[in-house]
N, C-alpha and C positions, 0 to 999 in steps of 0.2 A: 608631273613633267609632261604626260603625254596633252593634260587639257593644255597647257602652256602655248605648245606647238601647234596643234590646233588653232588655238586662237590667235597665234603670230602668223600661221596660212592664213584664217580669215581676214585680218588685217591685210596682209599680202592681197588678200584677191580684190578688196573692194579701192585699192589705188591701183586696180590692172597688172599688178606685179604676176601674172597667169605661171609664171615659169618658178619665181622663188614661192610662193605657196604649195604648185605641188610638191615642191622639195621637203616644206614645212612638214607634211600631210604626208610623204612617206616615214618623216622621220616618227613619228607620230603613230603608223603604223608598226614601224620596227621596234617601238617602247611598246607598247600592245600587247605585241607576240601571240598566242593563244590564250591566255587567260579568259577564264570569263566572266571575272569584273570590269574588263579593258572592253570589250565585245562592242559594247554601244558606241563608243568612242571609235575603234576600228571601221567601223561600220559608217560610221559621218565622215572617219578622213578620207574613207575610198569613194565615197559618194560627193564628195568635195573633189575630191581628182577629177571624178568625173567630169561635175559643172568647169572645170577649170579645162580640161580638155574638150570642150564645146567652143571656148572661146580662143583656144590656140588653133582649133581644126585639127586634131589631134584623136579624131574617134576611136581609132584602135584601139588605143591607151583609155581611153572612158569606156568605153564598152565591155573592155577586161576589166574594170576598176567595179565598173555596175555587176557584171557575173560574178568576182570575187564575193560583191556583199552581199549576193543574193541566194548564193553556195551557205554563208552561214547564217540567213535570215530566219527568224522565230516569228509568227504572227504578233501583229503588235497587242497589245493588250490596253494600254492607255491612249490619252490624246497626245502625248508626247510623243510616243513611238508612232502612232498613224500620222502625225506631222513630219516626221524622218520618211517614212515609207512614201509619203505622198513627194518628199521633194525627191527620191529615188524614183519612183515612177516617170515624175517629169523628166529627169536629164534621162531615163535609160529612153522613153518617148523620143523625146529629142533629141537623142544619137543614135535613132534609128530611121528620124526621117534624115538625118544626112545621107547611108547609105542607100535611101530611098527606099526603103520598107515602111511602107505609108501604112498596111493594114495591121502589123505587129504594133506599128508606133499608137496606133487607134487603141488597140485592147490594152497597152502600157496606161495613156491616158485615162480608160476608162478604170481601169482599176484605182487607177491617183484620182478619181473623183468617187468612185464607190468611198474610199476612206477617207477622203474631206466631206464628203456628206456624215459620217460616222464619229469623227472628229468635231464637226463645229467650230474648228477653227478656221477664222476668216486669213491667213497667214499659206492654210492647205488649201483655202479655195480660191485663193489664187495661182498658188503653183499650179493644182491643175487645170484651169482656166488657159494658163498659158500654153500645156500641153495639149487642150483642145483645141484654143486655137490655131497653132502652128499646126495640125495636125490637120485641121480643117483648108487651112491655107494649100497643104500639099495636096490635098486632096480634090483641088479645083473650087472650095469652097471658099472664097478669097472674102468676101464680103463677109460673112457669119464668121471667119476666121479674123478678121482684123476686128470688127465689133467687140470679141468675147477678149479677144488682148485690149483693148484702148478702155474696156471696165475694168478690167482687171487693174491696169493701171492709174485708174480714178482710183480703186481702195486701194489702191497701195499707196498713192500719194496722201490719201486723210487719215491715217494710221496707221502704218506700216515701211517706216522709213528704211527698215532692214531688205524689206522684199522692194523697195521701188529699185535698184538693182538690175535685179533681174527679171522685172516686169517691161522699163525699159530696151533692155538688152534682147528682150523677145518682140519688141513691138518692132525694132529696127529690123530685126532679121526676120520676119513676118513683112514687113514693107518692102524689103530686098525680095522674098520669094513669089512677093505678090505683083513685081515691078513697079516699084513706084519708091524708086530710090530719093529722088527729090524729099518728098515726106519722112523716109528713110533721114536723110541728112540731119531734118531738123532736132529728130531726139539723138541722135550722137553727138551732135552739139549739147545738147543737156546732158548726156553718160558724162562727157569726157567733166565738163562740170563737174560732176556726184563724184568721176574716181577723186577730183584735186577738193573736193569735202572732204573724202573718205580719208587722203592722208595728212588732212588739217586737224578732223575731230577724232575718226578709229585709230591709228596708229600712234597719233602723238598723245592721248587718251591712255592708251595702256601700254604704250611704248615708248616712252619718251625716249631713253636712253639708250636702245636699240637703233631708233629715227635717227639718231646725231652720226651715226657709224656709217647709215645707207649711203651708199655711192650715189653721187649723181646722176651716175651712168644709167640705173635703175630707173627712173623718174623718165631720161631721156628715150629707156626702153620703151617706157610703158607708152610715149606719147608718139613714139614713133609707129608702133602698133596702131594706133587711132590715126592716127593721120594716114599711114595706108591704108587702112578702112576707108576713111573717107574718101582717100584720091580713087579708090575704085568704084564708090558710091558715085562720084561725081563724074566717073569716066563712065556713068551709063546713063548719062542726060544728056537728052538734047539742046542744042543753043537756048540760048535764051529766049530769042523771036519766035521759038516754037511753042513756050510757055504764054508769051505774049497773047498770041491768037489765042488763049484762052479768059484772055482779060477783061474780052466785051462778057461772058458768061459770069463771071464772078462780079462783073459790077451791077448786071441787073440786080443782083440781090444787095450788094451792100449800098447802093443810093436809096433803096427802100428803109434803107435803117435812122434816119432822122427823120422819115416826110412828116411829123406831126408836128415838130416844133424848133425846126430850121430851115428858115422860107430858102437860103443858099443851096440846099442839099450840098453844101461843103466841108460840113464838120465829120463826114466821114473822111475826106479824103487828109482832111488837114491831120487827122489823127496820125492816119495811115504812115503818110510823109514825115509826120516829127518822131514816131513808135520806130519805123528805120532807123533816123538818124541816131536817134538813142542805143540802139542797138548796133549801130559802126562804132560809136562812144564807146561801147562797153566792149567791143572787140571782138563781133560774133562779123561772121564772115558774110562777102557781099551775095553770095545767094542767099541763104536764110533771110537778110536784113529786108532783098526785096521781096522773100516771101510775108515776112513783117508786114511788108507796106502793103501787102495787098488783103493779107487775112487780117487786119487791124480794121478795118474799114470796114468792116461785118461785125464789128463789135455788141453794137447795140442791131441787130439783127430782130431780135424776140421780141422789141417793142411792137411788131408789129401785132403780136397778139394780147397788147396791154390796152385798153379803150381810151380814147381819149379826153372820157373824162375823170381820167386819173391821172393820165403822164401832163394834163395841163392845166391840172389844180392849182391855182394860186396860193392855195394854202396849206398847212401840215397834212398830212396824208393821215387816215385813221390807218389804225393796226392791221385792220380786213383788205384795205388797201395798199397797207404798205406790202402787207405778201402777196397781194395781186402784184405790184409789180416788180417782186424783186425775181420772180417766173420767167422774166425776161430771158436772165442767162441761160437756165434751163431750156427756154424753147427756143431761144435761138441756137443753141447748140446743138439741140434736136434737129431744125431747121436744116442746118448746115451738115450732120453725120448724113442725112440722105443724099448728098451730091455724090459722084464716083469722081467728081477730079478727086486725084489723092493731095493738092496743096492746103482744102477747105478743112484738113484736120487741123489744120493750125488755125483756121478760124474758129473753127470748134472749137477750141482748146481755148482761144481769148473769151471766146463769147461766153463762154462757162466759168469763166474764175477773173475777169478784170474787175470784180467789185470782192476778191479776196480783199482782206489788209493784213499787211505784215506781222501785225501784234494777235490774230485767228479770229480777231471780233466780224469778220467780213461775213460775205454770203456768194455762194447756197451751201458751201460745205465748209468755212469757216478751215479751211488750211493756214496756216501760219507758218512766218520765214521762205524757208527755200524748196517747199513744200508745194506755194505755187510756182505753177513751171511760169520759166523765165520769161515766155513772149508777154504773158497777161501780165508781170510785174511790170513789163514796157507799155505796155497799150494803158495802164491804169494812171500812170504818171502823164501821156499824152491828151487821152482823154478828161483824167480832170481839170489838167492846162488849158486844155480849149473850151470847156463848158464853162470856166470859171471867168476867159476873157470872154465871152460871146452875149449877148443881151438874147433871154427865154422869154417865153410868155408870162414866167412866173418868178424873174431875174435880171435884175440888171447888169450889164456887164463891169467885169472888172479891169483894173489895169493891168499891164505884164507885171509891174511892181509886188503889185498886192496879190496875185495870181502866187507870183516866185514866194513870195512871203509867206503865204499860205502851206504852199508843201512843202518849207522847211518846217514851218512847226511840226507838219507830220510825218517827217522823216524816223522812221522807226515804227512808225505807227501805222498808219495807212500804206507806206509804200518805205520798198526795198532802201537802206540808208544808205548803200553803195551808189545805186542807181539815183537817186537823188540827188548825191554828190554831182555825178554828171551831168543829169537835167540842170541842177543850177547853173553849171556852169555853159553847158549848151545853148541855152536860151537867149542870154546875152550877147552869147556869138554871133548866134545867128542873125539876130536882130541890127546888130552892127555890121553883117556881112549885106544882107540883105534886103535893109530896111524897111519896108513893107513884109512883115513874118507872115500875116494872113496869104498876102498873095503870093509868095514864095512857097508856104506849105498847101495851097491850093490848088497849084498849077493845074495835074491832072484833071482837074472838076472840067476846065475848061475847055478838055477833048472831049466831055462827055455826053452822049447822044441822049444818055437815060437822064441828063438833069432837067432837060427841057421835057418830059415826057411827064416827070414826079408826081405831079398836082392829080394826071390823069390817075398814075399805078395807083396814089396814095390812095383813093377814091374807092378803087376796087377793089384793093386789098383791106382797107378798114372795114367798108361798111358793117361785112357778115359783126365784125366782132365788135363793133359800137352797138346794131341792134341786139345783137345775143345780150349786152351787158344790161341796156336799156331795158330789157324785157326782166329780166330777173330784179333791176332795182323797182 
């Protein structure tokens, strides 16, 4: 009875329910009592209060819940128990740097990485990843602190669906301590996603009959909660036109990202433009949508360190070639983690995973479903749109007909089948709204100071890595 409630808190906390989970997790405790069969179980639900009291703001009550379990705590002895200990470490870390005890919260963390090193599990090394991160952030260490979070959160998302959670949930408040609420925005829009999985697969999964009883009121708690979050995230940005003046800086980099074999340099912008609009479709809000438009267009960013005579092969590419360039995402991601604007992690984040596919057969980590985050499942249906209509060096182009035709067959396959729903249906709109689609989702190209420049960058920026390739063939 006592795992029962436990695991009806768990379910509780991963749909946000913060307030009926601790409920869960006392009662859990009170079936407990002192036994010491119950011990290890006691010991998770108070440690579970806790993580639940980080997200209420509620430290008092989590910092009493962490000293409760650390009053009865025995050194662990297996990888199970150093996995318990190491997520104890983390929330007692991280309910210490709330009341600003950065150097206690330091030794919490290090100790939650001494026993995931001891451990080996990759599940502990992230928990405490996260606690060094946040740890590092408070500490003025904002760059090495959001780094060791946004890995943390790449392994969580390729195998570890349990901990993306709260790998998330620390990248946000890591980007809130770091001021860069903007950036902040866009993975709360993803959390608030995961809690409405959480109570589609976790609770209705092992609770179906319990689910039918919840109040609505519940569901309306939990999204009111998020939504104040957000309205205070969004009460610490400046206008828009302040973001703007940083628009010439992100486009020198992303009009670099087709100069090999887009004489327009427009097929980033047109990306950019239609990965938006898909994303107002799907009912993500209009800042995130225009941070869409801007980190979409850095998509294929990496190609610049692919040679050209691979990305304009006429013909099937050999195997040594095809992993030369599928490095693209990877370096363009690279590319993009050195910027300090904080909006380029969402370009980061496209340029790293827009050649995922939905069914896990993709590249470079082969995530499948909703695994990859949301913006590249956008940017992967705009961008194959447009390479598909557009005439290559090594391609004809297609029609919008045969373009649409094409990504419904791989609706399920290569891309998100929700989202494709919508691209079908967008396309035609727009085209009817619009008539000329190229020049409608081009617009921006044509304020742009860097497209007339291209020929020159593209020049300087290849050569180094056409001769390096040259010389090794």
């Amino acid at each position: 009875e006592c795992a029962i409630w436990l695991n009806t808190g768990i379910a509780h906390y991963y749909s946000a329910h913060y307030g009926d989970a601790v409920a869960c997790f006392e009662k859990a405790i009170e079936l407990a009592g002192d036994a010491e069969n119950t011990r290890s179980l006691r010991e998770l639900a108070l440690n579970n209060i806790a993580l639940c009291a980080l997200h209420l703001g509620d430290t008092g009550r989590g910092l009493s819940a962490i000293r409760q379990a650390l009053a009865d705590l025995k050194p662990p002895e297996n990888a199970s128990e150093m996995l318990a200990r190491v997520h104890l470490e983390n929330n007692y870390a991280r309910l210490l740097l709330e009341i600003g005890l950065t150097d206690l919260a330091r030794e919490r963390a290090q100790i939650a990485r001494d026993f995931a090193a001891r451990s080996r599990s990759a599940r502990a090394a992230v928990a405490a990843a996260i606690a060094e991160g946040l740890t590092d952030i408070q500490a003025g260490q904002a760059d090495i602190g959001l780094t060791r979070l946004k890995r943390a959160l790449e392994r969580a998302r390729s195998d570890m669906h349990g901990t993306l959670h709260d790998a998330l949930a620390a990248l946000i408040k890591g980007y809130e301590m770091a001021g860069q609420p903007d950036a902040a925005l866009v993975y709360l829009r993803e959390l608030k996603r995961l809690h409405q999985d959480g109570r589609e697969a976790q609770v209705l999964m092992h609770h179906a009959q319990y689910l039918a009883r919840i109040d609505a009121e519940l569901d309306a708690a939990a999204n009111a909660t998020l939504e104040l979050h957000q309205s205070s995230l969004r009460g610490q940005l400046s206008e828009r036109d302040l973001m703007r003046a940083r628009v010439g800086m992100l486009e020198q980099q992303s009009v670099a990202a087709e100069l090999h074999d887009d004489t327009t340099g427009e097929h980033c912008y047109r990306v950019g433009r239609l990965a938006s609009l898909l994303a107002r479709a799907y009912g993500v809000d209009d800042h995130t949508c225009f941070l869409i438009d801007l980190a979409a267009r850095m998509h294929d960013i990496g190609k610049l360190t692919v040679p050209d005579a691979i990305l304009l092969k006429p013909g099937r590419l050999s195997p040594e070639e095809r992993a030369i360039m599928e490095t693209h995402t990877t370096a363009g991601a690279d590319l993009l983690a050195k910027s300090n604007i904080p909006q380029m992690y969402v370009a980061e984040e496209i340029a790293r995973h827009h050649h995922e596919r939905y069914d896990g057969t993709g590249y470079p980590m082969r995530l499948k479903g909703s695994m990859i985050p949301l913006s590249a499942r956008i940017a992967a249906l705009a961008d194959v749109f447009d390479a598909l209509t557009h005439a290559r060096p090594y391609k004809h182009a297609w029609t919008i007909d045969e373009a649409l035709a094409e990504i419904a067959a791989l609706r399920g396959k290569q891309f998100d089948p929700e989202l494709t729903d919508l691209f079908l249906a967008l396309v035609p709109r727009l085209q009817h709204e619009h008539g000329n689609l190229d020049a409608y989702l081009a617009e921006e190209a044509q304020n742009s100071p860097f497209i007339r420049a291209r020929r020159k960058l593209a020049a300087a920026l290849k050569k180094d890595v056409n001769d390096l390739f040259d010389a090794r063939r």
